[in-house]
FIVO-926277 format. One record per residue: residue in three letters; x, y, z of N, C-alpha, C, O in turn. Coordinates in steps of 0.02 Angstrom, whole numbers, plus 32768, in hexadecimal, padded with zeros to 4 digits. Atoms other than C-alpha are relative to their C-alpha. Example, Ala and Ser with C-alpha at 12.3 -4.5 7.8 and 13.67 -1.06 7.14 Angstrom:
ALA802D7FC5800082677F1F8186802D803C80008061803B8021;SER7FD67FC57FFD82AC7FCB81657FD9803780257FF2806E802D;
END
This chain:
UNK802C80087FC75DF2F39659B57FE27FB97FFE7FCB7FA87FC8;UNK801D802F80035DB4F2ED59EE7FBE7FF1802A7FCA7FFC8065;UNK803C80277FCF5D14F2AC5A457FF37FCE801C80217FA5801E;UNK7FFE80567FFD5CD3F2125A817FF87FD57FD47FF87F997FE3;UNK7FE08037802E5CE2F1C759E57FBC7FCE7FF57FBA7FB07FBF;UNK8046803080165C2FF15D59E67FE080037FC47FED803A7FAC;UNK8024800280355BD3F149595D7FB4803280297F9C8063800C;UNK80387FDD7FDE5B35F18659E6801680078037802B7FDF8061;UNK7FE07FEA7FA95B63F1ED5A737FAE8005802D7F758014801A;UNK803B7FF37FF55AFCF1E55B0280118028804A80448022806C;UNK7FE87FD77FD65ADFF2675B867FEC7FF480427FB57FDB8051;UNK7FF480177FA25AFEF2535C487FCC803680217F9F802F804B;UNK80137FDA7FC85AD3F2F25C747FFA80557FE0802480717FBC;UNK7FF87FAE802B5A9FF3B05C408015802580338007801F806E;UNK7FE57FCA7FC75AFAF43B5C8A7FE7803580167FEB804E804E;UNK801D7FCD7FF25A93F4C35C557FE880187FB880007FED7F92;UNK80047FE380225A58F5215BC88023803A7FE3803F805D800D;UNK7FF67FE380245A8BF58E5B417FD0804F7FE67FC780557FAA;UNK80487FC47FF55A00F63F5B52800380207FC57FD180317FA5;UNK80107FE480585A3BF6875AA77FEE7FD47FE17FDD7FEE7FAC;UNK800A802C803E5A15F5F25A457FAD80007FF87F8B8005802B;UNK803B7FF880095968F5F459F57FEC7FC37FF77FB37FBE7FDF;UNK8027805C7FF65945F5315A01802F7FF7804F805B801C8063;UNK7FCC80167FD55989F4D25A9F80347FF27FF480377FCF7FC2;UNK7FC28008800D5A2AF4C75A9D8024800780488027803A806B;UNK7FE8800E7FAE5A7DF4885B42804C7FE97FFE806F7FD77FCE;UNK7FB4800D7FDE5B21F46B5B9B80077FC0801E80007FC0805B;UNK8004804C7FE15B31F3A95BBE80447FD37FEF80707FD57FC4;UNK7FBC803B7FD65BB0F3275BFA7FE37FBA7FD37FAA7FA77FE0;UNK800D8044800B5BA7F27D5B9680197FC68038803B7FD0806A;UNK7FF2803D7FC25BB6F1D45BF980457FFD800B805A7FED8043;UNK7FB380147FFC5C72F1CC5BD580238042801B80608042801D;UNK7FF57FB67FF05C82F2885C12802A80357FE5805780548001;UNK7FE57FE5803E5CABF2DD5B737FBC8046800A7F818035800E;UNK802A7FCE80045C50F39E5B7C7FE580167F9E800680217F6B;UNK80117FFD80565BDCF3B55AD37FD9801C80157FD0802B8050;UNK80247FBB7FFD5B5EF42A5A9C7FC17FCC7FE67FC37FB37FAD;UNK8048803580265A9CF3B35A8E7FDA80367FF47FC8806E8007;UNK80507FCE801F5A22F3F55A3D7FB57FD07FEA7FA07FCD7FB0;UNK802B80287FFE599AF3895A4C7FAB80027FBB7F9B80337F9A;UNK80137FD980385912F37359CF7FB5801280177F8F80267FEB;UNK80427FE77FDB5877F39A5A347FF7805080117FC4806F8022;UNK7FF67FC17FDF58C9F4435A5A7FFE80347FC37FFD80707FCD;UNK80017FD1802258C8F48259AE7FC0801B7FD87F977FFD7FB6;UNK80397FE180275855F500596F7FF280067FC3801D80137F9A;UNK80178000804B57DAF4F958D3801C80227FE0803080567FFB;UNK7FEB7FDF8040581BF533582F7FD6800F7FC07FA67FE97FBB;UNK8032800C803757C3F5585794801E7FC87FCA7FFC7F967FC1;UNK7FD6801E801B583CF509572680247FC4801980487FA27FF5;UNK7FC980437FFC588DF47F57857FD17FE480267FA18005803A;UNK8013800A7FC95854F3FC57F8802A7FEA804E804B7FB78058;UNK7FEA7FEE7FD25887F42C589F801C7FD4801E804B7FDF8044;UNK7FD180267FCF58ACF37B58DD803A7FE37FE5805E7FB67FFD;UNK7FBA802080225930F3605864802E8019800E80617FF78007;UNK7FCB7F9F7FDD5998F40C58A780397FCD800F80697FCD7FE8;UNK7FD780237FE759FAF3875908801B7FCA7FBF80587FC87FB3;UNK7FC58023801C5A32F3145892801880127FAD802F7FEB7F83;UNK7FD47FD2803A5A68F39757FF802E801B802D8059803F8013;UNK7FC77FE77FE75AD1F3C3587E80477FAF7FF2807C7FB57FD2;UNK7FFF8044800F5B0BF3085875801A800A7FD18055801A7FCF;UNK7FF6800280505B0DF30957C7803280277FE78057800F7FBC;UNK7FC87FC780175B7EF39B57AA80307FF88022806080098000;UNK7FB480307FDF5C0CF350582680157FEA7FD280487FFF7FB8;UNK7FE2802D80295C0FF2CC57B28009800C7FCC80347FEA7FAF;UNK7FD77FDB80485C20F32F57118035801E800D805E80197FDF;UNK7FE07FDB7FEF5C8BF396576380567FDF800480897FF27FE9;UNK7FC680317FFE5D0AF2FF57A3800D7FE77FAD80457FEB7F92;UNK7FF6802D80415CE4F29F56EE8036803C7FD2805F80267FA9;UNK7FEE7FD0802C5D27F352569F80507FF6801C807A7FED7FF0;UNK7FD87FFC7FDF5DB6F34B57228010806480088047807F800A;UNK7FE77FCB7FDC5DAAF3FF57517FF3800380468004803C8055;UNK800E800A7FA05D83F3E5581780098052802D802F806E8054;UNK80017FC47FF45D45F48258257FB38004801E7F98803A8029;UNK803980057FC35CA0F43D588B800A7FC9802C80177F8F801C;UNK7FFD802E7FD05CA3F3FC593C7FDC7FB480027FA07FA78001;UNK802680327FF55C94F351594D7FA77FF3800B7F8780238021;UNK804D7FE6800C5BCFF329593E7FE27FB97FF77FF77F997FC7;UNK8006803D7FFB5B7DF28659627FA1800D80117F8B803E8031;UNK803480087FEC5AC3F257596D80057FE3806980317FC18082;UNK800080127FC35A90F2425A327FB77FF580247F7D80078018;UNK8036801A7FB95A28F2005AC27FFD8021802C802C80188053;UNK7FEA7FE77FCD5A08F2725B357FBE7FF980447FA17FC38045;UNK80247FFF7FE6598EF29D5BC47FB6802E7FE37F83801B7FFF;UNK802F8001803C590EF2F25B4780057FE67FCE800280077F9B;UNK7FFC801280315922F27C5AE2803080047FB4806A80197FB8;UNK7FB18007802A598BF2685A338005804F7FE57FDB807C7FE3;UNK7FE87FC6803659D9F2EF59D5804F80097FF380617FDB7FCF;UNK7FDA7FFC80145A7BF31F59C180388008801A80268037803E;UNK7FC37FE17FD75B30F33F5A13802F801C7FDC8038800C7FA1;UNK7FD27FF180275BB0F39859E880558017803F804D8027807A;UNK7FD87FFF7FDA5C5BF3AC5A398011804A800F801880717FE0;UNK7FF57FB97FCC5C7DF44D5AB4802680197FE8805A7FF97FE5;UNK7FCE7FDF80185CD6F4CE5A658015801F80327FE48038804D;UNK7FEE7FC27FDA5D44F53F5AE6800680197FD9802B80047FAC;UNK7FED7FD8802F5D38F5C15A8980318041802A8035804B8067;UNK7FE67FC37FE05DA7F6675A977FCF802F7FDF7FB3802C7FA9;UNK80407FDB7FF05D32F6F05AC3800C80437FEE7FE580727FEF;UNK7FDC7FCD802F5DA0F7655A70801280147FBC802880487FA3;UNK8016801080435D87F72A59D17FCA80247FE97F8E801E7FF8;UNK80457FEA80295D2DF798596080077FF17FA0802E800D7F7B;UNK800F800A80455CFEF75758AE7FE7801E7FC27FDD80077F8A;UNK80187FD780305CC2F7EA58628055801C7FCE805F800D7F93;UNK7FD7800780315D65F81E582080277FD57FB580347FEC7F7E;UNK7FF8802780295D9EF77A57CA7FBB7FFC7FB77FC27FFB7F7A;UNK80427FF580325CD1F7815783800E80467FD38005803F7F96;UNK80067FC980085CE6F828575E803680187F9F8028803E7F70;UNK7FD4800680355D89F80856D77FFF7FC57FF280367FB37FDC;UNK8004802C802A5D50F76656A3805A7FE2800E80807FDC7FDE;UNK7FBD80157FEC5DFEF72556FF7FEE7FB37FE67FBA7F917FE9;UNK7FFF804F80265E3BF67B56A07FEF7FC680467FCB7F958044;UNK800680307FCD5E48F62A574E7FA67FF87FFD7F977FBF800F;UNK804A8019800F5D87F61D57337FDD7FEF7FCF7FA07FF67FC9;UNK801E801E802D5D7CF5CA569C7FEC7FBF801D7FB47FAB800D;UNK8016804A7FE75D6EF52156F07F98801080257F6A7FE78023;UNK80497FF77FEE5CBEF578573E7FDF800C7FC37FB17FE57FB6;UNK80237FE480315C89F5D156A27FEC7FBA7FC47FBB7FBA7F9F;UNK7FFE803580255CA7F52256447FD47FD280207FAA7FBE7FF8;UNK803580457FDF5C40F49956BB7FB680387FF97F7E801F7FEF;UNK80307FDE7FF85BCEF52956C27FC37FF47FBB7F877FEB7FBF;UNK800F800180395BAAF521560C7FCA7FAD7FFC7F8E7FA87FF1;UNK800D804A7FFD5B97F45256177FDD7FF080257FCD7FB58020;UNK802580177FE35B2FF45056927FBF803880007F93803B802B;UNK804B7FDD80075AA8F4D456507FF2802E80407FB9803D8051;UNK801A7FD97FD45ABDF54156E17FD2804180117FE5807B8008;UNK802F7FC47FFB5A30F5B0570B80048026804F7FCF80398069;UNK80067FD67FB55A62F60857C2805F7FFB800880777FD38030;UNK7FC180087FFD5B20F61E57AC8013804E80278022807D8002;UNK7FFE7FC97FDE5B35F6AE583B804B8012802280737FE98038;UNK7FA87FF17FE35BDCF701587980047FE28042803B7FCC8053;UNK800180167FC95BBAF6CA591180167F9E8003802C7F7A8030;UNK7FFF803C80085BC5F62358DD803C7FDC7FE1803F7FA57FC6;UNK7FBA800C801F5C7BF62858AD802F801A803C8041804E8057;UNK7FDF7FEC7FA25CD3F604594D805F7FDD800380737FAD7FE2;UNK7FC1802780015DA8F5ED598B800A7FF580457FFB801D8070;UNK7FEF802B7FC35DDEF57F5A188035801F8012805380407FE8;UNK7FD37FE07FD35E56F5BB5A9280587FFE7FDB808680247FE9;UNK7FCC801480315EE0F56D5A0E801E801E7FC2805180187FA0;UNK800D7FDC80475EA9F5DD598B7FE27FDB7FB77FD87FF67F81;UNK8029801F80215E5BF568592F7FA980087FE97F7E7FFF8013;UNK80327FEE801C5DC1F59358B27FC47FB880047FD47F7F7FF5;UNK801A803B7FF55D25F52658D87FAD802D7FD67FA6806A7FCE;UNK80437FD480215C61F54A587B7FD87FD5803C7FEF7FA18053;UNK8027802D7FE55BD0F50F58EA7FB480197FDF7FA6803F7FB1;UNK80487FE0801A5B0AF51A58E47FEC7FEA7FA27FE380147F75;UNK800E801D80475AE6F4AB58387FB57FE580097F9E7FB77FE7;UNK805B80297FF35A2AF47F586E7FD580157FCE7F9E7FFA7FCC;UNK801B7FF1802459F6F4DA57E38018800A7FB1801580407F93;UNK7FC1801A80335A64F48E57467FD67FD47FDC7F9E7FCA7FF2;UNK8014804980145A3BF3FA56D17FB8800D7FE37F9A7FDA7FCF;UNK802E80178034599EF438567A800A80007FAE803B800E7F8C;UNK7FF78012805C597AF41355BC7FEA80397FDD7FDF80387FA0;UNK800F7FCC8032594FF4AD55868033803B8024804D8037805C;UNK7FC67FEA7FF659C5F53B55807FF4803380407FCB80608037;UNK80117FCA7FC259C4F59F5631803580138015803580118053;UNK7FBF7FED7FE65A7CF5E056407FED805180137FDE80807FEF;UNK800A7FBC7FDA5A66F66E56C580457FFF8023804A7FD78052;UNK7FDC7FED7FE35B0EF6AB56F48022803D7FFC802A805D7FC9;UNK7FCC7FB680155B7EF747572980337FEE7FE6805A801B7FF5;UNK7FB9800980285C14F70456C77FE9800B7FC17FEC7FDA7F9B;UNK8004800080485BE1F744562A803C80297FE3803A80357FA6;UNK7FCA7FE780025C83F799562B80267FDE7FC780507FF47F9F;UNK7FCE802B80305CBCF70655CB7FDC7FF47FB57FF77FD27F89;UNK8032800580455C40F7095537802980197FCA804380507FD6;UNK7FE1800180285C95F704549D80437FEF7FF180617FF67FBC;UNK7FBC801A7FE95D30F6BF54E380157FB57FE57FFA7F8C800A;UNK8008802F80045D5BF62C549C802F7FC3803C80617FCF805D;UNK7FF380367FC15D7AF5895514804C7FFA7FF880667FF57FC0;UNK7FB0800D80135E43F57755447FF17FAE7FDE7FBC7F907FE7;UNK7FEB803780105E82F4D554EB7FF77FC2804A7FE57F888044;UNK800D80357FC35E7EF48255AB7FC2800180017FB27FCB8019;UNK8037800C7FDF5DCEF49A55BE7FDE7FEA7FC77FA27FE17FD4;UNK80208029803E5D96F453551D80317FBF800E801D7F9A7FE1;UNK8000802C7FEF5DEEF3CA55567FE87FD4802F7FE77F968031;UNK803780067FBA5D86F3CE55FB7FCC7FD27FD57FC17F967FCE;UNK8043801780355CF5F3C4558480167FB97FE27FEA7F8E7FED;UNK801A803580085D28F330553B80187FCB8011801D7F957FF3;UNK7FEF803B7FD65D6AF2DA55C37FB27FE480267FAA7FAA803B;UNK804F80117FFB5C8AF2F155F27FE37FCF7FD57FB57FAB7FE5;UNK802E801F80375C61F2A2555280157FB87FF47FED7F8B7FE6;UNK7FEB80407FEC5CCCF213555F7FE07FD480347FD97F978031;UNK800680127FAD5C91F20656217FA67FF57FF07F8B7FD2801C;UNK802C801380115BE5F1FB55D57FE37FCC7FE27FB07FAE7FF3;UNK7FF58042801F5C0AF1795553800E7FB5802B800E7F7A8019;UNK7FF0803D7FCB5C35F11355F67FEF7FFF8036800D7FE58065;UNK802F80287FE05BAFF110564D7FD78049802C7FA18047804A;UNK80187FC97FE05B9BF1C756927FBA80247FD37F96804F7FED;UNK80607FF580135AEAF1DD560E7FE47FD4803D7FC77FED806D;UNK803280107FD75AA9F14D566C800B800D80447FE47FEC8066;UNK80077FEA7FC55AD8F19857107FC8803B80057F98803B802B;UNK80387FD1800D5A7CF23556D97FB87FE47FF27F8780038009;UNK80398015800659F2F1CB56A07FDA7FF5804E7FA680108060;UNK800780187FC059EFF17957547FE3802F80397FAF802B805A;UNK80167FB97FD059F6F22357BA7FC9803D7FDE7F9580547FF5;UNK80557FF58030597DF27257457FD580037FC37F9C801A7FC5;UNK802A801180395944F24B569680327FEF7FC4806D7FFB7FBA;UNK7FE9800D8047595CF20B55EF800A805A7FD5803C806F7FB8;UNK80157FB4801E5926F2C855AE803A8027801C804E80597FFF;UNK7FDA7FC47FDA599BF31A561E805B7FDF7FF8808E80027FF6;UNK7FBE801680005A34F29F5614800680097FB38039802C7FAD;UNK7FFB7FE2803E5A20F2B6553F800580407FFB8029804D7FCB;UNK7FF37FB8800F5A1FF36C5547804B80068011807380147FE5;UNK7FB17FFE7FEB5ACFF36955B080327FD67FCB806E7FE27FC0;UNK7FCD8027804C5B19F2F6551C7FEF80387FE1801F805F7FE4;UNK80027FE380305ACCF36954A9802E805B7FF58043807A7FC4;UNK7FDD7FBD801B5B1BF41754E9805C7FE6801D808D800B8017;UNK7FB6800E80185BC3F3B85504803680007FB8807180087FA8;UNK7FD2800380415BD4F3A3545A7FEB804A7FC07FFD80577F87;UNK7FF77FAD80265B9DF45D54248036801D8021804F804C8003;UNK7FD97FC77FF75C1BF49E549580397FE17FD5805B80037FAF;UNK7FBA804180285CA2F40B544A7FF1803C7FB08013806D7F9F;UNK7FFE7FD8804E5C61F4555392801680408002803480537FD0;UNK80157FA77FF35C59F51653D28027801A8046800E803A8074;UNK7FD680087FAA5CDEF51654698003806980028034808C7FF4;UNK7FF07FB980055CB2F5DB54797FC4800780327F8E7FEA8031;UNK804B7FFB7FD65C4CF62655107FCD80247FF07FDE805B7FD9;UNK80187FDE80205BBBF66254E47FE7805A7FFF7FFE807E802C;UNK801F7FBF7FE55B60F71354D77FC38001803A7FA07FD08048;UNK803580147FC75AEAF73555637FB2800F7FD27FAB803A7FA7;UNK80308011804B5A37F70055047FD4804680177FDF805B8050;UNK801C7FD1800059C2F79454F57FB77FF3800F7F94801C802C;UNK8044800D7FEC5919F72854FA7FE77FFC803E7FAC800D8043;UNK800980057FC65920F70355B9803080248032805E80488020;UNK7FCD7FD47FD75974F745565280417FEC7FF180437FB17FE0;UNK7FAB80277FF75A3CF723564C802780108035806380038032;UNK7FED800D7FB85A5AF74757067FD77FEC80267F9B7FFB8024;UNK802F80007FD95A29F700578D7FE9804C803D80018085803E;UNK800B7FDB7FD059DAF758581E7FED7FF880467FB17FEC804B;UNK7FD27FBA80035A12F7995891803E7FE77FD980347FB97FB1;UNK7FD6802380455AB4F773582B8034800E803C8069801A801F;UNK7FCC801E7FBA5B24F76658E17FD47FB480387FF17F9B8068;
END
């Protein structure tokens, strides 16, 4: 899948909103007339744990681990300009609407190690079935990363299917095709989009999964799904 390709997309025009999404999350046209999904950062609601105007560019952020890993298993994803102001784009999935993801979740299907793996690397705390979507092609895509990238451990997902599984041989190469992609320049991108604290933690569980390439158990001290968990 390609996009417009900018480093900063900026948007022309909104089409409409998104009514399930629990932050804004709109339907908009960039200037070059490429359909993406903004999510602006004025639109997202308080958290206890995160701050809310960053939502948009951990979405950002996890593109670019995602490409650096080379699994391209999240839609294009670019910081943007829009008419509320900045936050985030991401490129329009058609999805097929026939697609249901509970089965593959359900048996921990390999075709979703590439999710269960960025998932890991990027500290995901809201990893929902719903959020594991296929394009009319059949092609597997993850969206909804606004809540990824903190430094302390908050992995909330329904794929615990894979817990105790250890990582195929390709996806420990994923991993340290990240750690390389870090070594060259992708910390200080993380630094850039949001902290020293937060871009060191992402080095740091790259190289526990590199030591420990096994997924983990779901932890017992805090929740380990999200909710609702579609």
């Amino acid at each position: 899948m390609t996009g417009p390709g900018a480093h900063e997309w900026h948007i022309a025009e909104v089409l409409g909103r998104f009514r399930n999404a629990s932050n804004a999350t709109l339907l908009a046209r960039t200037d070059a007339g490429h359909l993406v999904v903004y999510k602006p950062e004025q639109g997202q609601r308080p958290l206890y744990d995160f701050d809310c105007r960053t939502l948009p560019v951990r979405e950002v952020l996890t593109f670019e681990v995602s490409e650096a890993a080379g699994l391209g298993s999240v839609p294009e994803t670019r910081p943007a300009e829009g008419p509320f102001g900045p936050g985030s784009a991401q490129t329009f999935v058609d999805v097929d609407e026939g697609f249901d993801p509970a089965p593959f979740i359900n048996r921990a299907d390999d075709l979703l190690w590439p999710v269960a793996t960025l998932d890991l690397v990027i500290n995901n705390a809201d990893r929902k079935a719903g959020h594991v979507l296929a394009d009319r092609s059949g092609s597997l895509w993850c969206i909804d990363h606004g809540v990824a990238l903190h430094p302390l451990p908050k992995l909330r997902t329904v794929m615990w299917g894979f817990a105790g599984r250890p990582l195929p041989d390709e996806m420990v190469v994923r991993v340290r095709k990240v750690r390389d992609a870090l070594d060259r320049g992708l910390h200080a991108r993380a630094v850039e989009l949001l902290s020293s604290v937060e871009a060191d933690a992402l080095v740091e569980r790259v190289e526990a999964i590199l030591a420990e390439p096994v997924h983990p158990d779901p932890p017992t001290d805090r929740p380990p799904l999200p909710w609702p968990i579609w």
